[in-house]
C-alpha positions as a printed NumPy array, in Angstrom:
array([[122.818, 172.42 ,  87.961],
       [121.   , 171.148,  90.877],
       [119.886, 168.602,  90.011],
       [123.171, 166.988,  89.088],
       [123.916, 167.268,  92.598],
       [120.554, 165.076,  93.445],
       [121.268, 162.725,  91.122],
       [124.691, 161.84 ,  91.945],
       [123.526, 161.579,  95.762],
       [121.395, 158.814,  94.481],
       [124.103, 157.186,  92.92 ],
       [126.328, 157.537,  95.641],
       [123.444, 155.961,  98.051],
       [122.846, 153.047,  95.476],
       [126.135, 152.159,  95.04 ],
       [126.843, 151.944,  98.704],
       [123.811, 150.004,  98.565],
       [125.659, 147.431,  96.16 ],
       [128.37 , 147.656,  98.209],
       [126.129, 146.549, 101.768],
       [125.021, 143.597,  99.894],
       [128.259, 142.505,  98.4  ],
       [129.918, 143.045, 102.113],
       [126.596, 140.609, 103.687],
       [127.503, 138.175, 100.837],
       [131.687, 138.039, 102.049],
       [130.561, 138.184, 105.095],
       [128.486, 134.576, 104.538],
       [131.071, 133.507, 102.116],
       [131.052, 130.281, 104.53 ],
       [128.084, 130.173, 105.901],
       [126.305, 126.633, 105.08 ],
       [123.242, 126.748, 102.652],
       [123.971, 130.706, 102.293],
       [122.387, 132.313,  98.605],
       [124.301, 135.008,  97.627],
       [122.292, 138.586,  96.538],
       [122.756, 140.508,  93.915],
       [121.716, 144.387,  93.232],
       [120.25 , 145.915,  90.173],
       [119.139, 149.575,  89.687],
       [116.572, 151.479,  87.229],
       [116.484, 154.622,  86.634],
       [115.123, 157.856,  88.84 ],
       [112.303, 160.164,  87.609],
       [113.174, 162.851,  84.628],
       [112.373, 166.349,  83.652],
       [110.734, 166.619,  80.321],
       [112.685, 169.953,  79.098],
       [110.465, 169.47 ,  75.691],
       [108.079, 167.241,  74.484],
       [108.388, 165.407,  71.217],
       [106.587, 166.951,  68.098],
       [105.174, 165.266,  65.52 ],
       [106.71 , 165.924,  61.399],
       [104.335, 168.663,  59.775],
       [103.654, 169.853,  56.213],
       [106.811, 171.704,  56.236],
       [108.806, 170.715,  58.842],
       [110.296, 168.102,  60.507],
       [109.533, 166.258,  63.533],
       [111.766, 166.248,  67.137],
       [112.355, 164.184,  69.651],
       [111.76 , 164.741,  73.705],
       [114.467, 166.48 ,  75.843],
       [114.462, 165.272,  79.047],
       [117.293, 165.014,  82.197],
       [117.666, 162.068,  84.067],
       [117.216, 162.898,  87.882],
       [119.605, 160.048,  88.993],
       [118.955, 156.359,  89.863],
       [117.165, 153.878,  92.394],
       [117.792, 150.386,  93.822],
       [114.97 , 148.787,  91.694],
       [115.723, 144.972,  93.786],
       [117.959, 142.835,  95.65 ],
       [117.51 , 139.389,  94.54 ],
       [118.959, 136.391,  96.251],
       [119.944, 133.712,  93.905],
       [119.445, 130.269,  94.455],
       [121.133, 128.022,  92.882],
       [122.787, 124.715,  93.927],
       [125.692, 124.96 ,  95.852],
       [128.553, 122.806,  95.914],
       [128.305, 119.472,  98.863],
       [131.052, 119.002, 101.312],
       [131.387, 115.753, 102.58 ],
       [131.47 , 115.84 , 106.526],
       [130.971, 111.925, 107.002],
       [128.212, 112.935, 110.263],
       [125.015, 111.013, 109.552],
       [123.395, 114.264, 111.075],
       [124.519, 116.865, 108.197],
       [122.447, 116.383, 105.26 ],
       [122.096, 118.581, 101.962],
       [119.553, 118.541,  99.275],
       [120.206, 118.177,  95.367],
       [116.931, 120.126,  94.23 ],
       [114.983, 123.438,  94.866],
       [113.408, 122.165,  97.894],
       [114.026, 123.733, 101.263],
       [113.689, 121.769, 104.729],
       [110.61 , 122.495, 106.994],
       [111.452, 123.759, 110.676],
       [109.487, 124.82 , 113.331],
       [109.703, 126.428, 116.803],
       [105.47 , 124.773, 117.411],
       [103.706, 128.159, 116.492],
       [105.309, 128.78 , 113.107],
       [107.309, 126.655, 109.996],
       [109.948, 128.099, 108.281],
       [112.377, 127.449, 105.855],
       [116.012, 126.491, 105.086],
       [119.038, 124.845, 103.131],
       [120.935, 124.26 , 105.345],
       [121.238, 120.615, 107.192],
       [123.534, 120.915, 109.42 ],
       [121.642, 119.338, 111.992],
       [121.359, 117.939, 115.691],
       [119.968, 115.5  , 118.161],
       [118.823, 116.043, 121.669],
       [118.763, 114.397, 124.643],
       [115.305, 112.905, 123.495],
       [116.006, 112.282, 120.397],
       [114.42 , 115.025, 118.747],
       [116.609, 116.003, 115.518],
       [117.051, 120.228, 115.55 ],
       [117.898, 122.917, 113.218],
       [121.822, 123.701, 114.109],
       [121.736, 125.522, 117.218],
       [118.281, 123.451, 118.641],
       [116.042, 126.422, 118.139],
       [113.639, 124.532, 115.884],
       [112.615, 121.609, 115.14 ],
       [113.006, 119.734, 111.669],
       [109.766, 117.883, 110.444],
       [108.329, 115.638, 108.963],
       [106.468, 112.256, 108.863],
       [106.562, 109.702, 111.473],
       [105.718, 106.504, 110.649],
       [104.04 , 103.662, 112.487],
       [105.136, 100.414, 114.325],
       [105.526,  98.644, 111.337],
       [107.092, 101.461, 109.11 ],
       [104.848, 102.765, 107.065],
       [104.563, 106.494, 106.828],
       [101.419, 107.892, 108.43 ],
       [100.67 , 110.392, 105.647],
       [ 97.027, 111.72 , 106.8  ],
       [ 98.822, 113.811, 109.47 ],
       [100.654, 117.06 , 108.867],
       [104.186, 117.705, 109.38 ],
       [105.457, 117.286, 113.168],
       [108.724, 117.117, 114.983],
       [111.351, 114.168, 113.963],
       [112.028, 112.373, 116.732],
       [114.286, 109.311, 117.31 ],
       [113.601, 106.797, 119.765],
       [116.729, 105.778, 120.674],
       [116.438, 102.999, 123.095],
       [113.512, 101.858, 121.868],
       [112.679,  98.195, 122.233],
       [111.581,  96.285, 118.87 ],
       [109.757,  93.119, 120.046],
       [110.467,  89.945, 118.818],
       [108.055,  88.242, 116.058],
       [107.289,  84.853, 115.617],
       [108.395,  83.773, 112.027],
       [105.067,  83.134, 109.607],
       [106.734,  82.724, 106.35 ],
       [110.122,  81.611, 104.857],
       [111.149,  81.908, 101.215],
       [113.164,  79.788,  99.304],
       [114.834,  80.558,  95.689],
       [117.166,  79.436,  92.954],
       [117.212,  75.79 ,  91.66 ],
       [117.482,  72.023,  91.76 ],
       [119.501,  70.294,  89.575],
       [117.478,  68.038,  86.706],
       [119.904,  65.864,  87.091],
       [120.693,  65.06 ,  90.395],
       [119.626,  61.432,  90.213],
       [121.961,  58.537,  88.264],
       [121.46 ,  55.682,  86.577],
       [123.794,  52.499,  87.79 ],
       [125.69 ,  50.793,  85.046],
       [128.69 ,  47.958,  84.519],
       [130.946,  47.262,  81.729],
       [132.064,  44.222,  80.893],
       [136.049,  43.914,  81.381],
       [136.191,  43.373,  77.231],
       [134.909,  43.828,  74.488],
       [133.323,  40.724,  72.842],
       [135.178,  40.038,  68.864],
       [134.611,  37.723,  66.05 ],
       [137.716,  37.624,  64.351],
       [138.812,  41.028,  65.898],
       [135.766,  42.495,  64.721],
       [133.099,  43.548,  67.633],
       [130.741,  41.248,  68.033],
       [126.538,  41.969,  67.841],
       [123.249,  40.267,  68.216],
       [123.592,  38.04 ,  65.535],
       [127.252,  36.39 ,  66.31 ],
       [127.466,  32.661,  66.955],
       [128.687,  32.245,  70.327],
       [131.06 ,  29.478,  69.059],
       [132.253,  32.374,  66.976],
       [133.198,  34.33 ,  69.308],
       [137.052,  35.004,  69.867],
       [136.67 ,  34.292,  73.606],
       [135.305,  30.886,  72.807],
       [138.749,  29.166,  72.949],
       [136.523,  25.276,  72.442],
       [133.946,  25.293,  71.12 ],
       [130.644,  25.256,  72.794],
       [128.435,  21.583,  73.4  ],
       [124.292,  21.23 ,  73.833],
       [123.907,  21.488,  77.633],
       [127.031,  24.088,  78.07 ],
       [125.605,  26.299,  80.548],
       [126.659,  30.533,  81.274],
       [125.324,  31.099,  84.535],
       [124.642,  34.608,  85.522],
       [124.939,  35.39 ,  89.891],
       [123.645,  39.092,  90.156],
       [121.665,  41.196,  93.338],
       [118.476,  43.304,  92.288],
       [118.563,  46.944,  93.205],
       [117.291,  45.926,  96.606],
       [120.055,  43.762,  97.272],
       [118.401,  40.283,  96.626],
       [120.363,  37.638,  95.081],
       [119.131,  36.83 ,  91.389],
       [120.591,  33.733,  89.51 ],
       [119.713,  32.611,  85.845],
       [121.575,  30.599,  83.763],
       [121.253,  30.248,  79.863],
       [122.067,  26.829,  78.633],
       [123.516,  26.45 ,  75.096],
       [121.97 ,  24.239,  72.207],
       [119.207,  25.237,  69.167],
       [116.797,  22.989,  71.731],
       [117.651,  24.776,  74.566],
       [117.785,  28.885,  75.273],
       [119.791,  29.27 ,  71.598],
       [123.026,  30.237,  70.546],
       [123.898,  33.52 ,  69.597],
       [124.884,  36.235,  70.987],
       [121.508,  37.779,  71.54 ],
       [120.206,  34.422,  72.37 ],
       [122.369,  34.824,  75.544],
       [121.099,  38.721,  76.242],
       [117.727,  37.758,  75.613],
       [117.442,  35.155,  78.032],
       [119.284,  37.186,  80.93 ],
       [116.921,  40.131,  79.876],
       [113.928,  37.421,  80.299],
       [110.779,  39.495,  81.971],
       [110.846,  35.403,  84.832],
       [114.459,  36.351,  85.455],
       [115.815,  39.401,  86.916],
       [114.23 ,  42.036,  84.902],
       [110.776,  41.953,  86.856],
       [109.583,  44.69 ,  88.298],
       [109.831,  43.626,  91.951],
       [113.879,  42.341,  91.114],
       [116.631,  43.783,  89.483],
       [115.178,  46.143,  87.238],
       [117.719,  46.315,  85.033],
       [118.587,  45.52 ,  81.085],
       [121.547,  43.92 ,  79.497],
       [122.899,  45.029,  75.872],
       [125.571,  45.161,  73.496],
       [127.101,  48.068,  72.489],
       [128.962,  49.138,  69.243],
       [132.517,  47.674,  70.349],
       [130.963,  44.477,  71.577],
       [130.681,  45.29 ,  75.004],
       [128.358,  43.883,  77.761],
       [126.524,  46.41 ,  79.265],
       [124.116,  46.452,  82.477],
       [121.597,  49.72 ,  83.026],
       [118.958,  50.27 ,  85.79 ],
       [116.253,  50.99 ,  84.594],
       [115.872,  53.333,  86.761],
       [118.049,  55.887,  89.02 ],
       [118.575,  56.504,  91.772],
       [120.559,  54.457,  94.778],
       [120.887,  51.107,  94.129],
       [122.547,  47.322,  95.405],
       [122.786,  45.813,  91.838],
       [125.724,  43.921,  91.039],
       [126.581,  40.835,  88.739],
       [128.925,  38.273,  87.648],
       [129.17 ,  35.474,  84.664],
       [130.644,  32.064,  84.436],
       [131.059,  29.295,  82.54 ],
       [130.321,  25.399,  83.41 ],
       [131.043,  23.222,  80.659],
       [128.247,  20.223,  80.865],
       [130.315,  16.877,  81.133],
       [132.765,  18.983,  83.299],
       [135.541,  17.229,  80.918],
       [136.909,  21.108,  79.991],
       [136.331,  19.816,  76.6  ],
       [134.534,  23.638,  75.912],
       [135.519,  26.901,  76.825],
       [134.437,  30.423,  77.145],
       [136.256,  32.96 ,  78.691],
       [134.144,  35.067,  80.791],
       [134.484,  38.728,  81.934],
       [134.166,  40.421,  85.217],
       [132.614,  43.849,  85.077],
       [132.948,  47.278,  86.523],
       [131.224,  50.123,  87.227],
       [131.063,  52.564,  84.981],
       [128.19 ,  55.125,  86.892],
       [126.966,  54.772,  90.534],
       [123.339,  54.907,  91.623],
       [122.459,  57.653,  93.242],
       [118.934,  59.853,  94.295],
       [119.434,  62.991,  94.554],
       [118.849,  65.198,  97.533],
       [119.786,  68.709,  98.59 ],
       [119.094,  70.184, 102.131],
       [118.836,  73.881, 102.863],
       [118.891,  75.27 , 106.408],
       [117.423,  78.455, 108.07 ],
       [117.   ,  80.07 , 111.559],
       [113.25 ,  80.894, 112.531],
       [112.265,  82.862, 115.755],
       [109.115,  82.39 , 118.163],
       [106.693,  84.588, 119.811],
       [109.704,  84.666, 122.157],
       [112.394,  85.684, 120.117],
       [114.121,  82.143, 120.395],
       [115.581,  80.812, 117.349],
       [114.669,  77.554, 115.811],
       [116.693,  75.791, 113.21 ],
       [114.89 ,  74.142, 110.119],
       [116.597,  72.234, 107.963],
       [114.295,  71.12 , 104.742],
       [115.47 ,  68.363, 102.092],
       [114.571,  68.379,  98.499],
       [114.771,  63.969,  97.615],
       [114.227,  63.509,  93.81 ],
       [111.514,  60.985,  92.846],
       [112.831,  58.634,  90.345],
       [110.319,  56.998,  89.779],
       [108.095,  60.436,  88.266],
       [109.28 ,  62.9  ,  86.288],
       [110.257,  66.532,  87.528],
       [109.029,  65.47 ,  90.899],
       [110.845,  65.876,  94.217],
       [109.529,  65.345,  97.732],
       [110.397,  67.349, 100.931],
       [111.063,  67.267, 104.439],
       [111.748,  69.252, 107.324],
       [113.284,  68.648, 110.468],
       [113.504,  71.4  , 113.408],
       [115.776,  71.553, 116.038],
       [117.686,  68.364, 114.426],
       [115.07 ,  66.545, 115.078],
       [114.402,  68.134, 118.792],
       [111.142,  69.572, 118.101],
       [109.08 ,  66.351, 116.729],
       [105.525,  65.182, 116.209],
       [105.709,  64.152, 119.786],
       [106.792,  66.295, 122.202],
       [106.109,  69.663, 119.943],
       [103.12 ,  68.701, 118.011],
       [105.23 ,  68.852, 114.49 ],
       [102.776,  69.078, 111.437],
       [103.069,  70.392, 107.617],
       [106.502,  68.7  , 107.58 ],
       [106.607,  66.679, 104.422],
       [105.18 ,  67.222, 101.117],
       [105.813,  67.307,  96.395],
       [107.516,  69.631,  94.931],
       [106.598,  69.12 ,  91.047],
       [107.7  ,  71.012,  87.982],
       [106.729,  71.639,  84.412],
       [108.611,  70.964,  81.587],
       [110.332,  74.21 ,  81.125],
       [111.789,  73.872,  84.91 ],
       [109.339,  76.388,  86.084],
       [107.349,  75.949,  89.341],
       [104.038,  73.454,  89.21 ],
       [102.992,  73.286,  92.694],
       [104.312,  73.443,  96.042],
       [102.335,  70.793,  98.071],
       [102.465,  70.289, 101.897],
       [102.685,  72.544, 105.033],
       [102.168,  74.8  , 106.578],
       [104.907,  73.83 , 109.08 ],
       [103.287,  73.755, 112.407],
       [104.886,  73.123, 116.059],
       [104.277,  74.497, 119.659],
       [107.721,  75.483, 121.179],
       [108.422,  75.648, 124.724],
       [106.956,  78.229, 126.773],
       [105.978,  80.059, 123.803],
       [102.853,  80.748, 121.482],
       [102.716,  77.593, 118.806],
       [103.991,  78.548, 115.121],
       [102.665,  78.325, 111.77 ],
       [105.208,  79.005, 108.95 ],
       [104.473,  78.994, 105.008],
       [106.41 ,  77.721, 103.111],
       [107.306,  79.838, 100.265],
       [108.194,  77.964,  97.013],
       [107.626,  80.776,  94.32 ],
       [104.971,  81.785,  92.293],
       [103.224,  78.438,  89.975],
       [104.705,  78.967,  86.56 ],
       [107.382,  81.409,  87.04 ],
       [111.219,  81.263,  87.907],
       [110.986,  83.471,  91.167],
       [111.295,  80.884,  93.447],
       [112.43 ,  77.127,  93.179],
       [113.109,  75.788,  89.332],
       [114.349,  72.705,  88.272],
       [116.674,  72.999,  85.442],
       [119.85 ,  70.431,  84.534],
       [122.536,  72.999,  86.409],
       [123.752,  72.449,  90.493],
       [121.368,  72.573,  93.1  ],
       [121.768,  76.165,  94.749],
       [118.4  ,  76.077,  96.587],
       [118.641,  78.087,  99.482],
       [116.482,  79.235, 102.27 ],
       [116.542,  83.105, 101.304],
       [114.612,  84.699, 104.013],
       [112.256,  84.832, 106.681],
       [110.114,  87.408, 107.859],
       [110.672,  86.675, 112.205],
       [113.072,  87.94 , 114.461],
       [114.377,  88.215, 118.222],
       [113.89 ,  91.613, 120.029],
       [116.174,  94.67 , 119.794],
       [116.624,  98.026, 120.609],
       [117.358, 101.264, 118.088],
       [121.03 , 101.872, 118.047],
       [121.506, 104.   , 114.859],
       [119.954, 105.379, 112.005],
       [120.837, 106.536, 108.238],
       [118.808, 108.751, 105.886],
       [118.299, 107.979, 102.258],
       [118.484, 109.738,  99.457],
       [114.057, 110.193,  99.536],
       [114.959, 111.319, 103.214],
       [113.197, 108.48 , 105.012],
       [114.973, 107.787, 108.262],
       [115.858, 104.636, 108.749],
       [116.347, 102.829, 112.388],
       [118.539,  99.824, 113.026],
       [118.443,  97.642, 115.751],
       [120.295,  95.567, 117.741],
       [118.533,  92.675, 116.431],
       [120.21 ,  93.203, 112.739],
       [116.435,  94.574, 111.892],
       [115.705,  97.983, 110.425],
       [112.469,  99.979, 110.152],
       [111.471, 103.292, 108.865],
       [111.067, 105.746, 111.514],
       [110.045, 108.67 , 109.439],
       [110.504, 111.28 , 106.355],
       [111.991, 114.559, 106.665],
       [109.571, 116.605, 104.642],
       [110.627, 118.975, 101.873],
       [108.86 , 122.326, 100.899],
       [109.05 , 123.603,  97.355],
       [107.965, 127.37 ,  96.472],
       [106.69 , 129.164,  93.172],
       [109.45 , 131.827,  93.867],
       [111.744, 130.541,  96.488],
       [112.883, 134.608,  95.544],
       [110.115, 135.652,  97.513],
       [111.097, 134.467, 100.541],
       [112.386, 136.73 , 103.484],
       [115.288, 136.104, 105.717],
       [114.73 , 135.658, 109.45 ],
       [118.024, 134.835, 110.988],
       [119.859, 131.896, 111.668],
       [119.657, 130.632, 108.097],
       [115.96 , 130.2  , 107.86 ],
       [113.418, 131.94 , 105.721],
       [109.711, 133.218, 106.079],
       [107.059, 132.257, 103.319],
       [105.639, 135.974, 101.986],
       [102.764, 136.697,  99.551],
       [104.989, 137.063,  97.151],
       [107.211, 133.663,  97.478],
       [103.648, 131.847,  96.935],
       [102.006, 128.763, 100.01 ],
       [104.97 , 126.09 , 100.648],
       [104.266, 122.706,  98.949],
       [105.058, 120.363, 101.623],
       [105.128, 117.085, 100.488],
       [107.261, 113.543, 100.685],
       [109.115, 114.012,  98.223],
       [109.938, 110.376,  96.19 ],
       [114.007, 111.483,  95.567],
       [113.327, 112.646,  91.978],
       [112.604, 116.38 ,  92.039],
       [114.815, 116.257,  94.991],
       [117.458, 114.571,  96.532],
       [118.606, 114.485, 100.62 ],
       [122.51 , 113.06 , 100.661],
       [123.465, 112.225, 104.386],
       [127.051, 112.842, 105.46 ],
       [126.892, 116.279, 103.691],
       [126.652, 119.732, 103.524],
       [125.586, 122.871, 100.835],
       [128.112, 125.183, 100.833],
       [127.548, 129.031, 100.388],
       [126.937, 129.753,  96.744],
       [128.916, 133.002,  97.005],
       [131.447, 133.508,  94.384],
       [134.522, 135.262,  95.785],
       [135.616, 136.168,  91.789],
       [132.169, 137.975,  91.499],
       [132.01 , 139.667,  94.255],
       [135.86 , 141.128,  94.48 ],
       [134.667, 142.38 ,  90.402],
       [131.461, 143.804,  91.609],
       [132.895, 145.447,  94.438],
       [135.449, 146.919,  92.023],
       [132.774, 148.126,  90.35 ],
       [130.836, 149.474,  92.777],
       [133.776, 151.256,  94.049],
       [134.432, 153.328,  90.659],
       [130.556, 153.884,  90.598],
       [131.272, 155.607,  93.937],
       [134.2  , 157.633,  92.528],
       [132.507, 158.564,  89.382],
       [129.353, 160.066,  91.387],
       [131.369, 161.945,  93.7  ],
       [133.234, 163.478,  90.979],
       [129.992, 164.859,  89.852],
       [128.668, 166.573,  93.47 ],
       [133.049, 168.036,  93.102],
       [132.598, 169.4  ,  89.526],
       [129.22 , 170.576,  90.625],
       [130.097, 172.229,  93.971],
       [132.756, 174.255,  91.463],
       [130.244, 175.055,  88.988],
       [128.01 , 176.621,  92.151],
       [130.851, 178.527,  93.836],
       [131.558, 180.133,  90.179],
       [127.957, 181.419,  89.788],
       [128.25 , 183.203,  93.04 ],
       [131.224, 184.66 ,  93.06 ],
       [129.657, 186.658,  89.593],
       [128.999, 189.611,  91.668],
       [132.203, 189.911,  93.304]])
């Protein structure tokens, strides 16, 4: 009978137990990063009344008697799983999406928590909430790159910091230049040339022609007054008769297209023929920008009007034209002054998939005089497929003012791909995309991303990784201990923290947020329920006992 008493003491001490851990959990029901508990019990010791007997010859076998001598708190687990983000919109609060835990320190110990509600000092350094400890990580150098040999140390922020300026060394262009920028220049004769309606060709007797109103005499002459695509004045005139320069229709072409006349290479450059409706045309040979121009007449030989041709004036039907695309960027010196250069991409139409270049600084301020401008001209040429063939000229070189000279590179792509300039038969769209200089600045703000590098911006527009909050991961994050202010204490048991940069796939740091407390007010109301009935039910026991007792002695009354 005794030791019903005993064992419902032990369930009335575990189940307050329960009831101590559900009341811490309430009591943290908002407290950020906060991992609810949970109790579970085994049982107590027993007394073996009997022990169990085998089945003999004759008899059969029986199992132990034993009584239960109550229960025991066998653990008190905290559970930790995600909790739920709030979104606080301060760049300071950050949460993590992962079983990491951030790394604090007070400079003799690290320890461990979820919770990211953080701060910033007076020098910048960033603190657990309440600027006991500090959170850590990686700093990284001048240039932003992480300086990983070191071990974790305190985050700080330079705020103030001046980022000097740097002289621009390379700028990179991208995206394309139209195939078919240049045109050819071409005229159309007024009409169309007929035979008895029908459209006249090569082989058509002039005096056939419907525009021959009388017909044509030996010695008629069609003169032909035309400027080359320099602008020089041509003249050649074909004079009619089988003993003279012919007379057909081609006779006349031919002659005009003579190799003596207009169509040498150092004139006109430029081809007569007769298209399908009987039409005179004109085409440069080549395109590009151009002065050509041309007229016909007719001068009957004897002047006596006793032939006629009617003669057509012509118009253009497509303007000459090279061209040419200009892209513009700003560069900076050793100073941090900003220079403007302006490059333009001139199509060569005289080679295929060939364009030249050339830059000009400063509109023209900085030159080859006064600033020592070099590397400003060069060939662009492309392969067949409008991918890159070589980017020739440069670098660009100039000494500016008071500063140290510059060399810049001139970026074009890489030779045989489509990552920098192509030439393919679309707009131009070529465009300066970046350069690597800039002007001085100071750090005015920073973000954190989701691999929890800190990144610094400056005044300048310029931003550079400061550093990397550093996340620890545990074998059994169970294992660790509480020790106030929502930070933990690595044990045996909780296994050596894995400190690491973590890359943002095993975890995830989301800035402008918090982790909520993971208790679950449903859970805990039914467990405390339960605990409470537990209570009850053991109490009723040490009562029914406690009656049992007082019968046995009053059996000597």
């Amino acid at each position: 009978m005794m030791s019903s008493l005993f064992s419902a003491v032990s369930g009335l001490s575990n189940h307050q137990t329960k009831m101590d851990v559900i009341g811490d959990n309430l009591a943290n029901v908002n407290t950020i990063g906060f991992k609810q508990s949970n109790v579970s019990f085994s049982t107590g010791f027993s007394q073996l009344l009997r022990a169990a007997q085998a089945p003999g010859d004759n008899s059969g076998g029986s199992n132990a008697i034993e009584i239960g001598l109550g229960s025991r708190v066998a653990a008190v687990n905290r559970v930790f799983t995600q909790g739920n983000f709030e979104n606080t919109g301060n760049r300071n609060d950050l949460a993590i999406q992962g079983d990491g835990f951030f790394v604090v320190g007070d400079g003799v110990s690290n320890y461990y928590t979820r919770a990211g509600n953080f701060q910033i000092d007076a020098n910048g350094s960033l603190l657990s909430s309440g600027g006991g400890f500090n959170v850590l990580g990686r700093l990284a150098d001048k240039d932003g790159n992480l300086i990983t040999s070191s071990a974790v140390e305190p985050l700080s922020l330079p705020f103030g910091e001046v980022d000097p300026a740097r002289a621009t060394t390379n700028i990179n262009y991208f995206s394309n230049l139209d195939a078919n920028a240049s045109k050819v220049q071409s005229f159309a004769s007024s009409f169309a040339f007929k035979t008895s309606g029908n459209p006249a060709n090569r082989n058509t007797m002039l005096n056939d022609l419907d525009q021959v109103t009388s017909a044509l005499n030996d010695g008629d002459v069609i003169r032909l007054t035309a400027t080359n695509r320099a602008g020089e004045a041509v003249n050649v005139s074909f004079i009619y008769g089988e003993s003279n320069d012919g007379t057909t229709f081609g006779d006349l072409i031919d002659r005009f297209n003579a190799v003596d006349a207009y169509n040498s290479q150092d004139q006109m450059g430029s081809l007569l023929s007769i298209d399908a409706s009987g039409s005179i045309i004109l085409r440069d040979n080549l395109a590009g920008n151009s002065s050509t121009s041309i007229a016909m007449e007719f001068i009957d030989a004897d002047g006596s009007q006793a032939s006629t041709m009617v003669m057509p004036t012509f118009v253009t039907t497509s303007d000459g034209t090279t061209g040419t695309h200009s892209s513009s960027i700003s560069i900076y010196n050793s100073r941090g002054d900003k220079h403007q250069v302006e490059i333009t991409f001139t199509q060569d139409v005289t080679q295929t998939n060939v364009w030249t270049w050339e830059a000009t600084v400063d509109d023209g301020a900085i030159d080859d005089i006064n600033a020592r401008l070099a590397g400003d001209s060069g060939t662009l040429r492309f392969n067949t497929d409008g991918s890159l063939l070589a980017f020739e000229g440069g670098p660009l070189t100039f000494q500016p003012p008071q500063a140290q000279g510059i060399v810049v590179n001139l970026n074009g792509g890489t030779v045989g791909t489509f990552d920098g300039i192509t030439q393919f038969a679309a707009p131009s769209t070529t465009v300066a995309i970046s350069q690597d200089g800039h002007s001085s600045g100071v750090l005015s703000d920073f973000s954190v991303d989701n691999s929890g590098k800190i990144v610094g911006s400056y005044s300048n527009g310029e931003s550079r990784v400061l550093g990397q909050i550093a996340i620890a991961r545990f074998s059994n994050p169970a294992g660790l201990t509480l020790a106030g202010d929502n930070i933990y204490s690595a044990t045996v048991n909780s296994g050596d923290p894995q400190i690491g940069l973590e890359a943002g796939t095993v975890n995830k740091i989301f800035s402008g947020f918090i982790e909520l407390s993971t208790v679950d007010l449903a859970e805990q109301f039914t467990d405390m329920i339960i605990a409470q009935r537990g209570f009850q039910s053991n109490s009723r026991v040490i009562t029914v006992a406690d009656q049992l007792l007082n019968e046995v002695t009053q059996l000597k009354r």
